[in-house]
DSSP file (Angstrom, degrees, kcal/mol; ACC not computed):
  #  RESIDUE AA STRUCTURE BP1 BP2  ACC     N-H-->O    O-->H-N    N-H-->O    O-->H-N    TCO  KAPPA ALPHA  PHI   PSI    X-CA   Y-CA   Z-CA
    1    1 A X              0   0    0      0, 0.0     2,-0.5     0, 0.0    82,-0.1   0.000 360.0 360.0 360.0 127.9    0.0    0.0    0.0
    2    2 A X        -     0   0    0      1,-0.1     0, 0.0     2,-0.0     0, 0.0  -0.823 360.0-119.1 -64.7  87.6    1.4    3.6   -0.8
    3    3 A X        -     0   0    0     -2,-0.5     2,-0.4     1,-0.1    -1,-0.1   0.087  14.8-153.7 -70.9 125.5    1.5    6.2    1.3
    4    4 A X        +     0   0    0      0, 0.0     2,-0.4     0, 0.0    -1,-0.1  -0.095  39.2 146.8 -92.1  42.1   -0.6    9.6    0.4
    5    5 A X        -     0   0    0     -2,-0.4     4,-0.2     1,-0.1    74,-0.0  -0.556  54.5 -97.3 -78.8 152.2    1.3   11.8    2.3
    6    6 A X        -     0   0    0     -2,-0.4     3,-0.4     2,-0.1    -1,-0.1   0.009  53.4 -64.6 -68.4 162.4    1.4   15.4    0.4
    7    7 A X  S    S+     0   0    0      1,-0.2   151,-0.1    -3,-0.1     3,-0.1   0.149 118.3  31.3 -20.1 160.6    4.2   16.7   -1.9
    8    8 A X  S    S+     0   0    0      1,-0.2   147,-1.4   146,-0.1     2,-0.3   0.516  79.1 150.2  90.3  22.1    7.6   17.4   -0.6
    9    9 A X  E     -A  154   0A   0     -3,-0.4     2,-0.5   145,-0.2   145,-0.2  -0.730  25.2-168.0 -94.8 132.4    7.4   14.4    2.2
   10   10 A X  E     -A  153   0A   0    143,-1.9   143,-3.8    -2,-0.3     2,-0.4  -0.981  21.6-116.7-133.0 135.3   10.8   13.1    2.8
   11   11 A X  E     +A  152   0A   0     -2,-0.5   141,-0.2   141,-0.2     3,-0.1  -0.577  35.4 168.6 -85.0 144.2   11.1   10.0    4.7
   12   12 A X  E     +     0   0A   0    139,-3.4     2,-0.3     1,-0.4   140,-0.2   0.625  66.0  13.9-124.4 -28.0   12.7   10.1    7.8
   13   13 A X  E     -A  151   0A   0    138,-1.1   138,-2.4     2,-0.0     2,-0.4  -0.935  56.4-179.4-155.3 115.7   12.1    6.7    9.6
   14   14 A X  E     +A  150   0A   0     -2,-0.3   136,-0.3   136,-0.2     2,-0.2  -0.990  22.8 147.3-112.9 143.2   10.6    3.3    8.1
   15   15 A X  E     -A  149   0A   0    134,-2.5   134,-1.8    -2,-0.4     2,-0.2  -0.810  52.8-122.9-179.6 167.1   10.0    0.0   10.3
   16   16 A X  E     -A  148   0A   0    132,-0.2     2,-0.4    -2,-0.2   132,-0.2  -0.710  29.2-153.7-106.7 140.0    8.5   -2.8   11.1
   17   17 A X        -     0   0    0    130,-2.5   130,-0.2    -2,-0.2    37,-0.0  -0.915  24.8-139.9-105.1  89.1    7.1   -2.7   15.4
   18   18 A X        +     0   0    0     -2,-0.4   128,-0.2   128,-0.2    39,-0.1  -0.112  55.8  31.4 -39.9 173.7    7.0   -6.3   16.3
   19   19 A X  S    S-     0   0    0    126,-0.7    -2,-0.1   127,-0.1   124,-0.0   0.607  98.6 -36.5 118.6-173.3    3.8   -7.7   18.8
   20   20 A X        -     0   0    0      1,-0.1     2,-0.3    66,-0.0    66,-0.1  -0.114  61.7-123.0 -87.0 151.2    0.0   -6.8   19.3
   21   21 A X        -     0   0    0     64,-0.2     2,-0.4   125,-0.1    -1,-0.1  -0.650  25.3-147.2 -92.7 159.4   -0.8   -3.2   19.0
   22   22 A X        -     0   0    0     -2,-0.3     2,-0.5    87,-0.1    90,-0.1  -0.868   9.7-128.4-139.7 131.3   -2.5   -1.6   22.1
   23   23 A X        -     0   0    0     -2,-0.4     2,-0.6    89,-0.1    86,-0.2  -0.896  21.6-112.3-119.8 149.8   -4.9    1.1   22.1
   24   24 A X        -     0   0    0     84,-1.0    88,-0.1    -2,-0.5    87,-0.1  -0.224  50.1-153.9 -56.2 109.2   -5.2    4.2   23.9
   25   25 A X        -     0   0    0     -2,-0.6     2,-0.0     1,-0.2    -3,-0.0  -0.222  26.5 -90.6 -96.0 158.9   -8.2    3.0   25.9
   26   26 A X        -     0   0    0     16,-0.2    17,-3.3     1,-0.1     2,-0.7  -0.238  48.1-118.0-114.8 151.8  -10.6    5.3   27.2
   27   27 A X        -     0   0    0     15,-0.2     2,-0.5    16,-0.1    15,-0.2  -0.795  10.8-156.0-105.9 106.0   -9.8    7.0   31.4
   28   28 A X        -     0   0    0     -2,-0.7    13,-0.9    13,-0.5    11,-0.0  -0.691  25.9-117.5 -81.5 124.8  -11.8    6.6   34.3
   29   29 A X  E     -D   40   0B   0     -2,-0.5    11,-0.3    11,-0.2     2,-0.2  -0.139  33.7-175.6 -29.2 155.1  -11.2    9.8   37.5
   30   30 A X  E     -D   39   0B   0      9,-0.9     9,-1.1    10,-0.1     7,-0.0  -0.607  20.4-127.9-144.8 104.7  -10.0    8.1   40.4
   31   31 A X  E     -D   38   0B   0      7,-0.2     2,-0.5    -2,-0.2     7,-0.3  -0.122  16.2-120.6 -86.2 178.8   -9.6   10.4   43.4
   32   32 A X        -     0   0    0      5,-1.5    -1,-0.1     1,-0.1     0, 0.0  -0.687  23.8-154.5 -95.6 114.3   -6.4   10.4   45.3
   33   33 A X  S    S+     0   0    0     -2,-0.5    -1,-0.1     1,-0.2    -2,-0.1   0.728  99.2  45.2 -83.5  -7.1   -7.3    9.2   49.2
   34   34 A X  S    S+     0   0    0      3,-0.1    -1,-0.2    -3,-0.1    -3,-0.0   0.929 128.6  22.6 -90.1 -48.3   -4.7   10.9   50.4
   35   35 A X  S    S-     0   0    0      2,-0.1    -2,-0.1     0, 0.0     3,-0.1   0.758  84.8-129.0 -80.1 -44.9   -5.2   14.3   48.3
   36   36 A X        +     0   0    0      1,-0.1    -3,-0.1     0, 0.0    -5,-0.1   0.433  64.6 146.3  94.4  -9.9   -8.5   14.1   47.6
   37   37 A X        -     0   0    0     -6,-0.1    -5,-1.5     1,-0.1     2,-0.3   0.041  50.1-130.5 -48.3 180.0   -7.0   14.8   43.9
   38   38 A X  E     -D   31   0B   0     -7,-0.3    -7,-0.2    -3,-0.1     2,-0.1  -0.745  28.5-178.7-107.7  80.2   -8.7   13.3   41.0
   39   39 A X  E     -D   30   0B   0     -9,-1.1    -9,-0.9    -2,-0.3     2,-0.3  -0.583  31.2-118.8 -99.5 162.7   -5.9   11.5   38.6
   40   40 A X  E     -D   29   0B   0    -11,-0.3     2,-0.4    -2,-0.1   -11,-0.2  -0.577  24.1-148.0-161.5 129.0   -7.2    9.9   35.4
   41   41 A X        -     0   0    0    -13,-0.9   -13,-0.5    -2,-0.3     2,-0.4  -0.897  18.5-125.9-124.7 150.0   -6.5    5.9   35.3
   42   42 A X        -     0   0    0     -2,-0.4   -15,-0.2   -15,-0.2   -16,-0.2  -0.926  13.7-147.6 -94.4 121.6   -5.9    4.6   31.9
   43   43 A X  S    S+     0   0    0    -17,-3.3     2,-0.5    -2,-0.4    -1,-0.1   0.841  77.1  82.1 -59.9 -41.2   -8.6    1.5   31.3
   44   44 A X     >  -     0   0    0    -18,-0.3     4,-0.6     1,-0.2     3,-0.2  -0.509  60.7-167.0 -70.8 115.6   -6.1   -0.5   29.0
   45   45 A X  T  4 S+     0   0    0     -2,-0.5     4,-0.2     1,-0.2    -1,-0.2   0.933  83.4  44.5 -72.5 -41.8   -3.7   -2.4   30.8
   46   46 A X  T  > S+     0   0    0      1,-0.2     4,-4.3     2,-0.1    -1,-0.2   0.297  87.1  89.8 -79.6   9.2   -1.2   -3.2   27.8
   47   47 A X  H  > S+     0   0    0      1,-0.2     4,-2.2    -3,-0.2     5,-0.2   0.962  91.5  41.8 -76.4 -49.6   -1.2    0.3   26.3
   48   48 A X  H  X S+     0   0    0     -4,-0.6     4,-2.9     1,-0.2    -1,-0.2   0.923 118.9  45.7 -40.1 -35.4    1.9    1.6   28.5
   49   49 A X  H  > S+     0   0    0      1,-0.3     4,-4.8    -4,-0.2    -1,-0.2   0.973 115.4  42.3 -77.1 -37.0    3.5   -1.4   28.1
   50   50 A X  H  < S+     0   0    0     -4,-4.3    -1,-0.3     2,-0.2    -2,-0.2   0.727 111.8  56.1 -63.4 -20.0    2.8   -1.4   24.4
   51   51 A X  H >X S+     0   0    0     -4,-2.2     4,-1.9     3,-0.2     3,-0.9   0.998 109.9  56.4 -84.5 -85.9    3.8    2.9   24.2
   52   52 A X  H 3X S+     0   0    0     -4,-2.9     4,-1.0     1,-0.3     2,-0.5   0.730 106.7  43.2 -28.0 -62.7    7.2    1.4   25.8
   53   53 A X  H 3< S+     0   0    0     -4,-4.8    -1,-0.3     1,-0.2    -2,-0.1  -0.353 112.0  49.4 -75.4  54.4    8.0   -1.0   23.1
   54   54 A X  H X> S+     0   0    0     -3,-0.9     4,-2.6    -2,-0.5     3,-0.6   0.030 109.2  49.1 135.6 -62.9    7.3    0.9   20.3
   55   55 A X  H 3< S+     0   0    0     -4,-1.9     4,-0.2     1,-0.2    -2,-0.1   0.622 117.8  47.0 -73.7  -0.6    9.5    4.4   21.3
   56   56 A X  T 3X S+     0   0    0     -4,-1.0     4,-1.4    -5,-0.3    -1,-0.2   0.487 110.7  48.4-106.4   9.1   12.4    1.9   22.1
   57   57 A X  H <> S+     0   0    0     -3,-0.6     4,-2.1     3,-0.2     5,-0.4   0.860 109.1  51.7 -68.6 -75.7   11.9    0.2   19.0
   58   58 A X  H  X S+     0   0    0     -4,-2.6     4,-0.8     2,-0.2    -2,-0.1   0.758 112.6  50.0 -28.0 -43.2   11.8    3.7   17.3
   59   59 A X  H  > S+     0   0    0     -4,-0.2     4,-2.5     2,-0.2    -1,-0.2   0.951 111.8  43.0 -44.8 -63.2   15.3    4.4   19.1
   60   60 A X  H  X S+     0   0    0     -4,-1.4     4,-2.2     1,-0.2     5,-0.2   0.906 116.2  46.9 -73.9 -44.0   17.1    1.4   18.2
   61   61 A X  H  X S+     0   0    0     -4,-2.1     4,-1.6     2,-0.3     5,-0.3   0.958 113.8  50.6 -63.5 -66.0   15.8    1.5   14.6
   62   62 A X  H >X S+     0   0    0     -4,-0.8     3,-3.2    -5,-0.4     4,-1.9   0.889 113.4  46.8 -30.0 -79.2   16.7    5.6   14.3
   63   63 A X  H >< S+     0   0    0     -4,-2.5     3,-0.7     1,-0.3    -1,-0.3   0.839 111.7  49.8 -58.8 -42.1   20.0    4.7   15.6
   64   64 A X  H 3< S+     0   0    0     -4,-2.2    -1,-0.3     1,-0.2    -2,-0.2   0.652 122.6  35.7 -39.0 -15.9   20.4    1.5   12.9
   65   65 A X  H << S+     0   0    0     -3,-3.2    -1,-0.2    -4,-1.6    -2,-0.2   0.689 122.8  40.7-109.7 -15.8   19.4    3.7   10.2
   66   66 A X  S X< S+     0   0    0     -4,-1.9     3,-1.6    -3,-0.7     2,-0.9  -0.245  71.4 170.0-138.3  25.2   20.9    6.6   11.1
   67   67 A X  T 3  S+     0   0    0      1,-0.3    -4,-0.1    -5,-0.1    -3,-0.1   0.435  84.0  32.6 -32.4 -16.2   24.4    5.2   12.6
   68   68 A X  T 3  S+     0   0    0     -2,-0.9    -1,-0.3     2,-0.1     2,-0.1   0.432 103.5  91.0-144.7 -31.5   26.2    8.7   13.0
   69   69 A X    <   -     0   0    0     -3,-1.6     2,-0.3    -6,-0.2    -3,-0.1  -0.574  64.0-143.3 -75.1 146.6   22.7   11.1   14.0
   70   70 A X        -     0   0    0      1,-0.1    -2,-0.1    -2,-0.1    -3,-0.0  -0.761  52.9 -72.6-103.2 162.4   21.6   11.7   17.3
   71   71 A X        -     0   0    0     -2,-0.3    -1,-0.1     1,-0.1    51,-0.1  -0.073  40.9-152.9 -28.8 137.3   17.5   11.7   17.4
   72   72 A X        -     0   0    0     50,-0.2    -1,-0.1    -3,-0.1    50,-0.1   0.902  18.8-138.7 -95.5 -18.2   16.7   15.1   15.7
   73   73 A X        -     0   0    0     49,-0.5    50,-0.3     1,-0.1    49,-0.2   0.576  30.6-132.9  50.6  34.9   13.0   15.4   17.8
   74   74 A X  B     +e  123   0C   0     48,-0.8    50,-1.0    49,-0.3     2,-0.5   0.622  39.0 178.6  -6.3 128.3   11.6   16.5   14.9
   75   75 A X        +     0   0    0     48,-0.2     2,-0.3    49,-0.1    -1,-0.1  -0.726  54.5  99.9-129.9  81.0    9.0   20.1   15.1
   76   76 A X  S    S-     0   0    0     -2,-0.5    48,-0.1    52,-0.1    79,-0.1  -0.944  89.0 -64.4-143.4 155.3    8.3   20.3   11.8
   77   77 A X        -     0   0    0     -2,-0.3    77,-2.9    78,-0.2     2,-0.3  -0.208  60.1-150.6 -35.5 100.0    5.3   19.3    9.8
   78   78 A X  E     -cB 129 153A   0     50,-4.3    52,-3.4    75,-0.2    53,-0.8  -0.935  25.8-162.9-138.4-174.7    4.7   15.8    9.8
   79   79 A X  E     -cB 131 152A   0     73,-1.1    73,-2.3    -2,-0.3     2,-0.9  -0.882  15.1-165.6 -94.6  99.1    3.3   12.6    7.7
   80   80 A X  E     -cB 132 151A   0     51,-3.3    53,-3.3    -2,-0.5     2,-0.4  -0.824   3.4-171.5-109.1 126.7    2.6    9.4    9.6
   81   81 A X  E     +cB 133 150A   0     69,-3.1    69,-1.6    -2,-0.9    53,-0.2  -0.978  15.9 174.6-121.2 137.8    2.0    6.1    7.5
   82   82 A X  E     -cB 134 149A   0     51,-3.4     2,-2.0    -2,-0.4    53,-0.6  -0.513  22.8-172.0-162.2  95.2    0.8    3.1    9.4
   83   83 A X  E     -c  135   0A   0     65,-0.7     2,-0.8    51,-0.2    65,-0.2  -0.522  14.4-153.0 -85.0  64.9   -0.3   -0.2    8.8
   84   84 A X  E     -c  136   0A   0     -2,-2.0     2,-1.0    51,-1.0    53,-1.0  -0.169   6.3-167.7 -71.4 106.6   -1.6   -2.1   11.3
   85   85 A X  E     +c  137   0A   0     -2,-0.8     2,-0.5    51,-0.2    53,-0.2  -0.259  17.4 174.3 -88.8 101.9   -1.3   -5.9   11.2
   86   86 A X  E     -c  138   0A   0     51,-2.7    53,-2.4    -2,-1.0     2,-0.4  -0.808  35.9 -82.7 -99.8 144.1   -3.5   -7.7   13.9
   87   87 A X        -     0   0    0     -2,-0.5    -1,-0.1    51,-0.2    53,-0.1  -0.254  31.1-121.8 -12.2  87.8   -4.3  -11.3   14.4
   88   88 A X        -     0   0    0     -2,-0.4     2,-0.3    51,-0.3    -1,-0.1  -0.470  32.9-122.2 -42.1 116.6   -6.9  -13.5   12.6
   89   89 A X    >   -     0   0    0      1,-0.1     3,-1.6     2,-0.1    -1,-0.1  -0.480  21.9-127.0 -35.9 113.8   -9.3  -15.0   15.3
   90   90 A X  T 3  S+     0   0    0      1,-0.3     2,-2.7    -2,-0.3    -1,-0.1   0.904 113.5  58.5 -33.1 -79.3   -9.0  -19.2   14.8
   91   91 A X  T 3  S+     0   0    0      1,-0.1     2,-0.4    -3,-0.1    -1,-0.3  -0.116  91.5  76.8-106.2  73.2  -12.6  -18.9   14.6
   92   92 A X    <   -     0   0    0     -2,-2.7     2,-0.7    -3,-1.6    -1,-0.1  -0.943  68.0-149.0-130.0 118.5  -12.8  -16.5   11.6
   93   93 A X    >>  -     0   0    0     -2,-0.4     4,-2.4     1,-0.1     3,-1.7  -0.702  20.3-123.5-102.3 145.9  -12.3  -17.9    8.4
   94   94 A X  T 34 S+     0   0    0     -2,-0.7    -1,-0.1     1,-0.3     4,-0.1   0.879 110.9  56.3 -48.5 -37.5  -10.6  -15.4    5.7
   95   95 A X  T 34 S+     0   0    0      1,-0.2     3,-0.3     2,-0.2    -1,-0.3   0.900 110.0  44.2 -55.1 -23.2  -13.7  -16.0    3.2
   96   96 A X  T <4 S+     0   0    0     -3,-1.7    -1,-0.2     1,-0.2    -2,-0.2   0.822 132.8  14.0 -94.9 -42.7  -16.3  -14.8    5.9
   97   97 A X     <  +     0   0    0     -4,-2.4    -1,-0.2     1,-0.1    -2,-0.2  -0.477  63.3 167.1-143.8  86.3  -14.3  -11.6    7.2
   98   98 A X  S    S+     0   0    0     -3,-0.3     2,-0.3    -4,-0.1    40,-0.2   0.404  71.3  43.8 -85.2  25.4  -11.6  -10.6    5.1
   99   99 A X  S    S-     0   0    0     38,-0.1     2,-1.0    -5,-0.0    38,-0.1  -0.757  91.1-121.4-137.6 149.7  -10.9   -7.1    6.7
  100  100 A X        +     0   0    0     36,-0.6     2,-0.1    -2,-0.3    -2,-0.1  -0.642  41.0 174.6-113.0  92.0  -10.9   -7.2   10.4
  101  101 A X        +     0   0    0     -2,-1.0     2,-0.2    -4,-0.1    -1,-0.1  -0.096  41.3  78.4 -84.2  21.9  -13.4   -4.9   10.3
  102  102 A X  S    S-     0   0    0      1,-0.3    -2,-0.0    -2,-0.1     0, 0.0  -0.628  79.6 -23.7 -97.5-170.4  -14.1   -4.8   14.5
  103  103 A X  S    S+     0   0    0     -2,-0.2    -1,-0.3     2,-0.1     2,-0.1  -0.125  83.3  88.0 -66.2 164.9  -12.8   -3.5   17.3
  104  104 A X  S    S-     0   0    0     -3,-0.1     2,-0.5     0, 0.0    -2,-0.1   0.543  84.6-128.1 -48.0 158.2   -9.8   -2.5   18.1
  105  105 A X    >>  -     0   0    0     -2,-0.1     3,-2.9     1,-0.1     4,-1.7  -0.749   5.0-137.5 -96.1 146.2  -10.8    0.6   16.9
  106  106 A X  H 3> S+     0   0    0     -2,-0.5     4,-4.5     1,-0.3     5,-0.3   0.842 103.9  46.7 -74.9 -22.6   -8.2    2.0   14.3
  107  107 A X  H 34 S+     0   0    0      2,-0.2    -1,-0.3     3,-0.2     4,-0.3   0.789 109.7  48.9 -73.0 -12.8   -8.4    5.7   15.9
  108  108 A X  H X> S+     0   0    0     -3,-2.9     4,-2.1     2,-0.2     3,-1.4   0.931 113.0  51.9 -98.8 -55.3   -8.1    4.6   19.5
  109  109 A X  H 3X S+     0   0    0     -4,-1.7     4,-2.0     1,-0.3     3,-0.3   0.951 114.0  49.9 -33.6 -68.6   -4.6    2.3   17.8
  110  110 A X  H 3X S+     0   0    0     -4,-4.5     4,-0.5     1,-0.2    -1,-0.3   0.697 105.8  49.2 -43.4 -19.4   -3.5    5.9   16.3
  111  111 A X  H X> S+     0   0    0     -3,-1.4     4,-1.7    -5,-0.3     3,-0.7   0.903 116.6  43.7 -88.7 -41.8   -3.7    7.8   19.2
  112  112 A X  H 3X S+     0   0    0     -4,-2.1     4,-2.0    -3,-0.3     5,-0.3   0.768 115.1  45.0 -71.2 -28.7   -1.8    5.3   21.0
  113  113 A X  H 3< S+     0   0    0     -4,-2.0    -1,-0.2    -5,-0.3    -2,-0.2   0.638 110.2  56.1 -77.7 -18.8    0.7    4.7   18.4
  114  114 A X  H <X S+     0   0    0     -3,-0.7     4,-1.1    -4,-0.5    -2,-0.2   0.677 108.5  52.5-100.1 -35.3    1.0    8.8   18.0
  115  115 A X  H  X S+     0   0    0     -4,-1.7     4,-1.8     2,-0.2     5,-0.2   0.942 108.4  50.7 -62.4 -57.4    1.8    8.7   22.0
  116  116 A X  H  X S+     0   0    0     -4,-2.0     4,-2.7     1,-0.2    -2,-0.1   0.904 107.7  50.8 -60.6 -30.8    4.6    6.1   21.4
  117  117 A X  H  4>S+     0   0    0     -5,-0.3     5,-0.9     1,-0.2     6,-0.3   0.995 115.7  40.0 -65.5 -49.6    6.4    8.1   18.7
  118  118 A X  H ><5S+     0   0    0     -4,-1.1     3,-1.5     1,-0.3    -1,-0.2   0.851 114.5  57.3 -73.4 -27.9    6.5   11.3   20.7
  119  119 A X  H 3<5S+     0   0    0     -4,-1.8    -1,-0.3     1,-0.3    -2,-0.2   0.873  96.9  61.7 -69.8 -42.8    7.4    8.9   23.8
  120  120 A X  T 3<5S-     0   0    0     -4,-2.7    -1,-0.3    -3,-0.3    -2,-0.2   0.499 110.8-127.6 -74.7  -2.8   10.2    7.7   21.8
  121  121 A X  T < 5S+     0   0    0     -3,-1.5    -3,-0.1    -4,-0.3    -2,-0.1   0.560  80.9 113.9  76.9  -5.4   11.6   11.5   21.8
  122  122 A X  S   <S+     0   0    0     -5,-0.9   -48,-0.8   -49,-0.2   -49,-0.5   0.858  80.6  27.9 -81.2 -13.9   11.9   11.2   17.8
  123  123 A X  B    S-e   74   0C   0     -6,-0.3   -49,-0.3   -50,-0.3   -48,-0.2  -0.618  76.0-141.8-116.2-163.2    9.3   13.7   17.4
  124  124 A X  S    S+     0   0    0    -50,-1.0     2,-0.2     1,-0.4   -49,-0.1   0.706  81.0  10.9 -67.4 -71.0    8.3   16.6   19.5
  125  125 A X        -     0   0    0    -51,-0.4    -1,-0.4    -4,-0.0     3,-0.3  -0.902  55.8-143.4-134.5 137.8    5.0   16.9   19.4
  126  126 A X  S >  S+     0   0    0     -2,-0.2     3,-1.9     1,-0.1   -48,-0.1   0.601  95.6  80.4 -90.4  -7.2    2.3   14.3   17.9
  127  127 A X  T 3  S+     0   0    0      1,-0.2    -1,-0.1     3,-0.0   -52,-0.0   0.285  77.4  64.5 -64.8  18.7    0.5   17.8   16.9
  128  128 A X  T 3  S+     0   0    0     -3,-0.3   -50,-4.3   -51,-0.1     2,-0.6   0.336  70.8 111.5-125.0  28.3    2.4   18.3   14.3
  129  129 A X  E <   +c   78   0A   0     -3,-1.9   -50,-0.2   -52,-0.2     3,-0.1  -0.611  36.5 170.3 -55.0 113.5    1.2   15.5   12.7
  130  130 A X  E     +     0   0A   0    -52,-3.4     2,-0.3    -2,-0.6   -51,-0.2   0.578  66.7  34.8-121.2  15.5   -0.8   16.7    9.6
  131  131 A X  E     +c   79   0A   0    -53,-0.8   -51,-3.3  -125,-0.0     2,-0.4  -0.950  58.3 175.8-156.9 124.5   -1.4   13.8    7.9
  132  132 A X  E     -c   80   0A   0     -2,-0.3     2,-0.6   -53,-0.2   -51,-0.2  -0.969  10.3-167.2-141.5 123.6   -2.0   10.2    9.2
  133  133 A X  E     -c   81   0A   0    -53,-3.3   -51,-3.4    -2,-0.4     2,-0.4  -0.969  20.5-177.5-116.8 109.6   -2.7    7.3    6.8
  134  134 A X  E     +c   82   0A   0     -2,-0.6     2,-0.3   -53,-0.2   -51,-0.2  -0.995   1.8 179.3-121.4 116.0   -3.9    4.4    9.3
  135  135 A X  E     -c   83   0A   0    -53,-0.6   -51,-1.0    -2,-0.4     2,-0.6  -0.969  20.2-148.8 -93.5 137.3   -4.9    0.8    8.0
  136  136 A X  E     +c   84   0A   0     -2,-0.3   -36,-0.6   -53,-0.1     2,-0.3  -0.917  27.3 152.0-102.8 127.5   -6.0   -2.2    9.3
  137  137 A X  E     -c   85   0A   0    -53,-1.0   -51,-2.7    -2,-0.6     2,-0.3  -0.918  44.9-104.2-152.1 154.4   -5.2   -5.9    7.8
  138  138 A X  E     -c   86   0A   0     -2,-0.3   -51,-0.2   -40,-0.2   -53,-0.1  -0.617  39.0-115.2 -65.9 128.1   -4.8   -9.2    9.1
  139  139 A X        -     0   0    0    -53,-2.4     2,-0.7    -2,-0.3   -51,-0.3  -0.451  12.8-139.4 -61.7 146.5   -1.2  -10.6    9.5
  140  140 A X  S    S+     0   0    0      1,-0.2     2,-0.1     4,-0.1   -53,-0.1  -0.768  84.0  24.2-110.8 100.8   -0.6  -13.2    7.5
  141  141 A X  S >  S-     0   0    0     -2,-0.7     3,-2.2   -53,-0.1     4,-0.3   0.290  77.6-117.2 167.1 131.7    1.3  -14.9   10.1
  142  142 A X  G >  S+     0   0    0      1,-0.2     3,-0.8     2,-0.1   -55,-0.1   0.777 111.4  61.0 -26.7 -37.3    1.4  -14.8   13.8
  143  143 A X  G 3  S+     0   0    0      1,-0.2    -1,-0.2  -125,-0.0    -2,-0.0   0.295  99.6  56.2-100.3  12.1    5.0  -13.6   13.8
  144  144 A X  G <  S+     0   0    0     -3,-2.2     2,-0.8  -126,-0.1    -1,-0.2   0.275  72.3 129.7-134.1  23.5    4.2  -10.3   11.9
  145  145 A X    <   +     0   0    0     -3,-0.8  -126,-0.7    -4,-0.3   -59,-0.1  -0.584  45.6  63.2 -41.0  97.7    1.7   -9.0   14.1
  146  146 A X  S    S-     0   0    0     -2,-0.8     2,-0.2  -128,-0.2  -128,-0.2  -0.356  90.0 -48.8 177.8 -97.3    2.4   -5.6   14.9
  147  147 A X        -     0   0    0   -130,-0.2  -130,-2.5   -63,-0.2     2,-0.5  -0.793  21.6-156.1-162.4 145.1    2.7   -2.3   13.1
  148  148 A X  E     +A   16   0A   0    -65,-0.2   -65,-0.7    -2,-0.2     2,-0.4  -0.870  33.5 179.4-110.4 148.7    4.7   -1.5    9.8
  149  149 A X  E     -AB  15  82A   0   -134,-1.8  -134,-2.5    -2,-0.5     2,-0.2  -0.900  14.0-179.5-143.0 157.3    5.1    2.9   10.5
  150  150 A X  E     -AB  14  81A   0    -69,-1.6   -69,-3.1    -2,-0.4     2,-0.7  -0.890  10.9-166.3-167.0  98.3    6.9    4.9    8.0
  151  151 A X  E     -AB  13  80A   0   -138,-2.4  -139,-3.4    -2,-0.2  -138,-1.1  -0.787   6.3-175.2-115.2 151.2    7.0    8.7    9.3
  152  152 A X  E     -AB  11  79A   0    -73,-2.3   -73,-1.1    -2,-0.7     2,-0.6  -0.925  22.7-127.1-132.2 146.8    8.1   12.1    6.8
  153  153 A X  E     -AB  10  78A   0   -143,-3.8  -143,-1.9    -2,-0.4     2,-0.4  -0.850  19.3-134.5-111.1 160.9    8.6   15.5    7.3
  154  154 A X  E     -A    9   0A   0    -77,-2.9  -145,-0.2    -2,-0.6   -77,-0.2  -0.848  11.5-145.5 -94.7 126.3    6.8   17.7    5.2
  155  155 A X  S    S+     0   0    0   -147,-1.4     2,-0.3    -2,-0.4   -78,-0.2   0.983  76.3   9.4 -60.6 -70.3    9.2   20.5    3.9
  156  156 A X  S    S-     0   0    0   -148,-0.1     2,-0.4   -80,-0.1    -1,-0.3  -0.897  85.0-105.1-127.6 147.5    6.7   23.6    3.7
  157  157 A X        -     0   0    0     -2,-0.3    -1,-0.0    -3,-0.1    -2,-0.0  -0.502  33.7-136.5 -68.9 116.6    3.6   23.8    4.8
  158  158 A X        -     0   0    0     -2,-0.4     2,-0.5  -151,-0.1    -1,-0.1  -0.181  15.9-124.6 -89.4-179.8    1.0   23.6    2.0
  159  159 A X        -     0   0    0      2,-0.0    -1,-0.1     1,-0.0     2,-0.0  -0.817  46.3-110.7-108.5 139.3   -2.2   26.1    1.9
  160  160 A X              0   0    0     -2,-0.5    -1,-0.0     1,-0.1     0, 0.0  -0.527 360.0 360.0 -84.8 149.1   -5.7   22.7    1.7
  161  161 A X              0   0    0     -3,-0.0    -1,-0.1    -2,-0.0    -2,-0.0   0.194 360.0 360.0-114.5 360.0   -6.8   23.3   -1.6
């Protein structure tokens, strides 16, 4: 699949994020007994873990690709492409649902996957994302579950047409 990121996108980072992708899961208040504060509990148990592996993934790959640059932490305009490869349920056969066209849902995956990048210190901000091209597909194998990410910076910022 091709990524439709806008003119003048220069790729900065491509790889593949082994293991199952986690999404930023929705926060329940929880007060603080001690404070009486209110702090915000994440419902998804695996998204930290998953946020973790994914910005040191992002590290070690930067630094493989990139042998002699330190991180730049990018502020500029950018283009995230991202292709997320989940498990086939055993009991779904390919014929019957060939899309996985249920939950997770692919914006609650982006948001969490836009957390890990910024976690990973290679960009800045995930607001300066201005383009995100998000898919969902079936792995075809157990052992390439995960997410294939490809991120660009945009030279100049274009005027939406």
């Amino acid at each position: 699949m091709n990524c439709m990121c806008p003119s003048g996108a220069t790729p900065v980072l491509s790889c593949h994020v082994d293991g199952m992708p986690a999404t930023k899961g929705s926060y329940k208040p929880v007060r603080n007994r001690r404070t009486g504060k209110a702090l915000l509990v994440g419902m998804n148990k695996n998204e930290h873990q998953w946020r973790a592996h994914v910005a040191e993934t992002l590290r070690s790959q930067w630094f493989a690709q990139h042998r002699t640059d330190t991180m730049p932490r990018l502020d500029a305009p950018l283009c995230v492409h991202a292709v997320f490869l989940l498990p086939r349920p055993k009991s779904v056969h390919p014929a019957a649902r060939p899309w996985p066209s249920v939950a997770p849902d692919i914006d609650k995956l982006s948001r969490c996957l836009l957390d890990a990048i910024t976690d990973s210190e290679l960009i800045r901000d995930d607001g300066r994302v201005i383009h995100l091209d998000a898919v969902k597909h079936y792995a075809p194998t157990p052992h390439t579950v995960g997410v294939d990410l490809t991120i660009h910076t945009i030279a100049t910022e274009e005027e939406p047409s």
